[in-house]
Backbone bond lengths (Angstrom), bond angles and torsions (degrees), N, CA, C in turn:
res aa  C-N    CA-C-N  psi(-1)  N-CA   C-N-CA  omega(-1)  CA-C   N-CA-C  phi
1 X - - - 1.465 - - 1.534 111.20 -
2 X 1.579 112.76 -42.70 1.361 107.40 -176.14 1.509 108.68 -83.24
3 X 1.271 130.25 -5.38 1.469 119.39 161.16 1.177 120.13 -66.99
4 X 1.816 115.48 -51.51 1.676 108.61 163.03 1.124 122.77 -4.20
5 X 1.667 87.19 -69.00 2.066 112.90 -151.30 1.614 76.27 -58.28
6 X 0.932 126.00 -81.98 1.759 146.82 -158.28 1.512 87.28 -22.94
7 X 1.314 133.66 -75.65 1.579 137.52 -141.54 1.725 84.50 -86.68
8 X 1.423 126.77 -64.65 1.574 97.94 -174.95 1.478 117.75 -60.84
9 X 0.792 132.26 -71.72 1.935 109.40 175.23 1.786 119.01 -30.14
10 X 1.323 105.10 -44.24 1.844 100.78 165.26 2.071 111.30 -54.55
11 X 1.054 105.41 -23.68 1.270 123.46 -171.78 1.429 106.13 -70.77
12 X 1.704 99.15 -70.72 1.612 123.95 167.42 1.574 98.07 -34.29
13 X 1.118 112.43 -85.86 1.862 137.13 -164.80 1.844 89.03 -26.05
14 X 1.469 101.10 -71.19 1.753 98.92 -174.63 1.273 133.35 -51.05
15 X 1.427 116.06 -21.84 1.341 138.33 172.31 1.506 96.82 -51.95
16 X 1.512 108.31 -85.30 1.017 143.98 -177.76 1.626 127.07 -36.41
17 X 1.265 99.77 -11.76 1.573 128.42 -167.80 1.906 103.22 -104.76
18 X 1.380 105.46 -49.75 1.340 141.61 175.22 1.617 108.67 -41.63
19 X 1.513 100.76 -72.04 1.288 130.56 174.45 1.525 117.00 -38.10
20 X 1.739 105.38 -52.26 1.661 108.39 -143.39 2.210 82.10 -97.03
21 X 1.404 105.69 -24.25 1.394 104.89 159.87 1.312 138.01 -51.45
22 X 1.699 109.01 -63.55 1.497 118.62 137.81 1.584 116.89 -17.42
23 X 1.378 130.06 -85.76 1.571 127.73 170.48 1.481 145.21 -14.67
24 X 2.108 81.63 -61.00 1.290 108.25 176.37 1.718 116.91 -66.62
25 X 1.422 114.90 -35.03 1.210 126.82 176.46 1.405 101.72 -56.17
26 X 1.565 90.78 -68.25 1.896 92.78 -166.04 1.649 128.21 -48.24
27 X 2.040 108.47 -21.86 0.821 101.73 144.98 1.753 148.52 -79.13
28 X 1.309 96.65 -13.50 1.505 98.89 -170.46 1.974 104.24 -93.60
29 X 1.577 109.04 -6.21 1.214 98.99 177.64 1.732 136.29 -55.62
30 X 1.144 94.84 -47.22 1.788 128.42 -166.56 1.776 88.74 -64.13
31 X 1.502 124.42 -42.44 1.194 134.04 -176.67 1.828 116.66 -61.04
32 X 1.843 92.25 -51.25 1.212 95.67 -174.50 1.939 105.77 -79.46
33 X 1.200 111.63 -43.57 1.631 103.19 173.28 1.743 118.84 -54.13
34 X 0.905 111.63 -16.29 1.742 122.99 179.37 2.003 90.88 -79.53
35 X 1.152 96.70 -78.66 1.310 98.44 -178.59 1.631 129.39 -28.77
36 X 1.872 103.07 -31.81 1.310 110.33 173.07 1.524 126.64 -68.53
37 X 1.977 85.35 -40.15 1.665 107.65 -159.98 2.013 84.18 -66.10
38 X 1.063 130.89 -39.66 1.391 129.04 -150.79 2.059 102.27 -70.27
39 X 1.302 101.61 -41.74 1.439 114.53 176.05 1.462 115.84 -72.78
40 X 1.113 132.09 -3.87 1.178 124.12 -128.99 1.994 64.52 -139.94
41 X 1.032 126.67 -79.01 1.611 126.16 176.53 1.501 101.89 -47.23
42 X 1.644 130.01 -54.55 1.299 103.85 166.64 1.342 139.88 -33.92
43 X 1.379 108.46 -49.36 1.504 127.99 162.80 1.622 121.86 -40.17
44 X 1.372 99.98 -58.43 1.638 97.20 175.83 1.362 115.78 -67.99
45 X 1.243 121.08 -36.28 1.045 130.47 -172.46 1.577 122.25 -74.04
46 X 1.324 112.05 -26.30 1.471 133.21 158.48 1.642 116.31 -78.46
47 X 1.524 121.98 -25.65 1.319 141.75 157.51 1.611 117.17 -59.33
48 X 1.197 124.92 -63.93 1.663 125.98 175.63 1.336 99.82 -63.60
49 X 1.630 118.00 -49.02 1.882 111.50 -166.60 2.099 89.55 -59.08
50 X 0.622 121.98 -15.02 1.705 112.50 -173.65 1.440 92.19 -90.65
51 X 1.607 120.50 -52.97 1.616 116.79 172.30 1.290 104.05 -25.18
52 X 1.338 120.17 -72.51 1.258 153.29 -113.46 1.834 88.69 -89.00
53 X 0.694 109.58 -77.62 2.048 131.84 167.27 1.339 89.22 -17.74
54 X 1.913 119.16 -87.25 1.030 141.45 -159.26 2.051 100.94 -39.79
55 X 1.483 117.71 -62.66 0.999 115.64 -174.87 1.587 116.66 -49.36
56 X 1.235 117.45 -50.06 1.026 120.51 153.91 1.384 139.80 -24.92
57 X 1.492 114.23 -44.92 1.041 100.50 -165.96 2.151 85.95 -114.92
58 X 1.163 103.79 46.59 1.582 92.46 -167.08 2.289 61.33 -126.11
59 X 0.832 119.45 -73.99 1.470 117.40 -168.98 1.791 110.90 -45.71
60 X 1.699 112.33 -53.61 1.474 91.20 149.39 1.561 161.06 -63.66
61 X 1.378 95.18 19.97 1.296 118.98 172.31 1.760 110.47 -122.44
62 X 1.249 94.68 -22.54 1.919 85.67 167.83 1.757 100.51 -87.27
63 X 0.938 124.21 -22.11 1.518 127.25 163.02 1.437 106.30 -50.24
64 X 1.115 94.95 -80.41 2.329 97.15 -167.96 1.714 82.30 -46.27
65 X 1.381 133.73 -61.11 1.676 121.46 -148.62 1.656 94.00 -46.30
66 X 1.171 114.75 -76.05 1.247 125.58 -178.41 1.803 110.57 -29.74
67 X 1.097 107.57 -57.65 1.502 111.42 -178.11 1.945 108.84 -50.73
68 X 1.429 98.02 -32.09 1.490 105.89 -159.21 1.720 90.03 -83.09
69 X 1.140 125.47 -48.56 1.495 137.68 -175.80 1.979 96.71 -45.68
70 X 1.442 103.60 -55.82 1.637 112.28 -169.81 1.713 89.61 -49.37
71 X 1.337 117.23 -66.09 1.607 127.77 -157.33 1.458 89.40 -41.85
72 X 1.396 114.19 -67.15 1.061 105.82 -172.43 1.272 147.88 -74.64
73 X 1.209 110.96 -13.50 1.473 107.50 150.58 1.422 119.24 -68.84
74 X 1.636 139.41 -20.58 1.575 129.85 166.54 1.655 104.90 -70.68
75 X 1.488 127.67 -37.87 1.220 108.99 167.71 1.312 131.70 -36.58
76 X 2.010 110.97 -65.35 1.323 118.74 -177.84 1.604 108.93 -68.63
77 X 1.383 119.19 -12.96 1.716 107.78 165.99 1.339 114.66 -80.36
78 X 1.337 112.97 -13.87 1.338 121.99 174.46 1.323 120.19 -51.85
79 X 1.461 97.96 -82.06 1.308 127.15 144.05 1.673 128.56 -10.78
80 X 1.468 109.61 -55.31 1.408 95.03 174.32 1.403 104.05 -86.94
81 X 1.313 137.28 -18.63 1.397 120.28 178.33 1.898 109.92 -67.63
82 X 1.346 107.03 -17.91 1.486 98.94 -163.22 1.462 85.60 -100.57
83 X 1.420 131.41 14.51 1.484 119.94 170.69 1.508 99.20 -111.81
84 X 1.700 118.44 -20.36 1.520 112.12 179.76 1.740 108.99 -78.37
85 X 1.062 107.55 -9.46 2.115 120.98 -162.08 1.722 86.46 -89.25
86 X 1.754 116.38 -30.08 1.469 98.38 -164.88 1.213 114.37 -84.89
């Protein structure tokens, strides 16, 4: 008789365990998917600003090359005029 009692209340108890899990989830879901969606846009958004930087500084460096290429070609024209004057 006292095993009954024992296994239906173990029965009860699991139900009951089941249930307040079910709840607890359903409340903590909406919380935890927000929480994802928020990291998850941080991420990209911290991802392109690095795009974003990177391009930048990949075009300001074909800038100076270019700039450095100009210098240097007025040097060596320099140069040969002050070797054609001698």
């Amino acid at each position: 008789f006292l095993k009954t009692i024992n296994e239906n209340m173990q029965k009860i108890i699991k139900e009951q365990v089941k249930e307040q899990v079910k709840v607890q989830v359903s409340k903590i879901l909406p919380k935890i998917e927000q929480t994802v969606n928020e990291q998850l846009e941080a991420e990209v958004l911290t991802r392109s600003s690095n795009s974003s930087k990177t391009s930048y500084v990949v075009v300001a460096d074909l800038s100076e090359m270019e700039l450095k290429k100009i210098l240097i070609k007025k040097i060596e024209g320099n140069k040969s005029i002050h070797r054609s004057n001698e």
